[in-house]
C-alpha positions as CSV (number, residue, x, y, z in Angstrom):
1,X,5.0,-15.3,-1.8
2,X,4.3,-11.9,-2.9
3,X,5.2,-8.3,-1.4
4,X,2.2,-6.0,-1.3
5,X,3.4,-3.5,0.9
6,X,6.3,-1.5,2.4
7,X,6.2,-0.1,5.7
8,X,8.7,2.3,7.5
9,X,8.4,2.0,12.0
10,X,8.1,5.0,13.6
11,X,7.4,4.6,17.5
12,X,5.6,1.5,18.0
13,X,4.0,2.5,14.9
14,X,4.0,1.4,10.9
15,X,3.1,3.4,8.3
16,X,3.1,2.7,4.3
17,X,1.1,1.6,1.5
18,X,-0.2,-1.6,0.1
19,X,-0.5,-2.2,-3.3
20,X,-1.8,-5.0,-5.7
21,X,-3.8,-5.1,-8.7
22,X,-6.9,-4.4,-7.3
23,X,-5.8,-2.2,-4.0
24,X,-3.9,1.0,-4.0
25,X,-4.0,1.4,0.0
26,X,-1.3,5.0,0.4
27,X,-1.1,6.2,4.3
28,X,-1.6,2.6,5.7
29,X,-1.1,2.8,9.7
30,X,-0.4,-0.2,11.4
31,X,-1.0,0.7,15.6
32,X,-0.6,-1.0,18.4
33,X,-4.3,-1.8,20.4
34,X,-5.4,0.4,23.3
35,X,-6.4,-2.6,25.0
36,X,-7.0,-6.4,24.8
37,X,-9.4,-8.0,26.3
38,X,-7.6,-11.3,26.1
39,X,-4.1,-12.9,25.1
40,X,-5.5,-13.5,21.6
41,X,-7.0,-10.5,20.7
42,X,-4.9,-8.6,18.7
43,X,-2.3,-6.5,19.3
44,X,-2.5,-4.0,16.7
45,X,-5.3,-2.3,14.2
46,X,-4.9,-1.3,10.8
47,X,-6.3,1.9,9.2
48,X,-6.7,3.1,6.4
49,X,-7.8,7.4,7.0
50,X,-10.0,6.8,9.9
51,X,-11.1,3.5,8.7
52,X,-10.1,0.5,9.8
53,X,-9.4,-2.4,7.5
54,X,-7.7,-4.9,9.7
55,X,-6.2,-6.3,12.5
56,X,-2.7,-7.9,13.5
57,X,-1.1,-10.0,16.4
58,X,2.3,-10.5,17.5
59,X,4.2,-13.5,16.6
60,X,8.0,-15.2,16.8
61,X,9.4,-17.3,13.6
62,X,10.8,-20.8,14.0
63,X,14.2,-18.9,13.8
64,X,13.2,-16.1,16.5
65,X,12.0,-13.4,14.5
66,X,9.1,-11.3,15.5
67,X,6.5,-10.4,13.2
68,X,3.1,-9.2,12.2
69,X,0.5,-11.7,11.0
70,X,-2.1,-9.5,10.0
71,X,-5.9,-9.8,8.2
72,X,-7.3,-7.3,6.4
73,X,-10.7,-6.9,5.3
74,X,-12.5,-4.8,3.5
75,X,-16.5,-4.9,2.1
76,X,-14.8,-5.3,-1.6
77,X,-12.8,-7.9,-0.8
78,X,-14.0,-11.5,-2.1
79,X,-12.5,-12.7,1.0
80,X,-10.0,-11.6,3.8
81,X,-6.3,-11.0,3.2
82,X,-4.0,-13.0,5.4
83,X,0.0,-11.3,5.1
84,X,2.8,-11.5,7.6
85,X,4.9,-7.7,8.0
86,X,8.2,-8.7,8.4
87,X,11.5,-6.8,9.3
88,X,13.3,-6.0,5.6
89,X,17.1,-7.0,4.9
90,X,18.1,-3.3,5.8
91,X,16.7,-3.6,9.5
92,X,14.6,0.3,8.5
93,X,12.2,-1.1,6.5
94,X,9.2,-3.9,6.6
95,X,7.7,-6.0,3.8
96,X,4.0,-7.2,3.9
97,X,4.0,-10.8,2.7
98,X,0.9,-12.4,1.3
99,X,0.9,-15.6,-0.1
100,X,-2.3,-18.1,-1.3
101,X,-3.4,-20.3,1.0
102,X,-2.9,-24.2,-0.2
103,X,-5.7,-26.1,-0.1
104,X,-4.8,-29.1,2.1
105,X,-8.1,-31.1,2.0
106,X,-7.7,-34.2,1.9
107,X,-10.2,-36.6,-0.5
């Protein structure tokens, strides 16, 4: 697991930045959705400026915790980017998690 962002809540609101090798992402807003046309649309958009680079939905941990799973995508990605935003240790701040998928095939 990896951190590539940090995120302050302000509101229903996130804001921050994410940042690996390849993405410097500053004024990141993480929104909740005007609407949903169905329980599994998502909850939340993410934007970059006026664009928007992803999407998020509202989940609960094993142990009770809520938390963002969010995709992002963006035309110079390879592929999308799966993270979690998750409540920090200080209960102010929130950590985008992304970690590599395993491959679970099975031969």
């Amino acid at each position: 697991m990896a951190t590539i962002g940090t995120f302050r809540k302000t509101g229903d609101a996130y804001t921050g930045e994410i940042v690996t090798l390849s993405v410097q992402a500053r004024r990141v807003r993480i929104v909740p959705a005007e609407t949903r046309a169905s329980d599994s649309a998502p909850s939340h958009r993410v934007f970059v400026g006026a664009a928007e680079i992803g999407a998020g939905w509202t989940k609960t941990s094993q142990g009770g915790r809520a938390y963002l799973a969010l995709k992002l995508d963006d035309p110079s990605f390879a592929a999308p980017v799966f993270a979690n935003l998750v409540e920090g240790e200080d209960g102010e701040s929130y950590r985008l998690i992304w970690s590599r998928p395993s491959d679970r095939r099975e031969d």
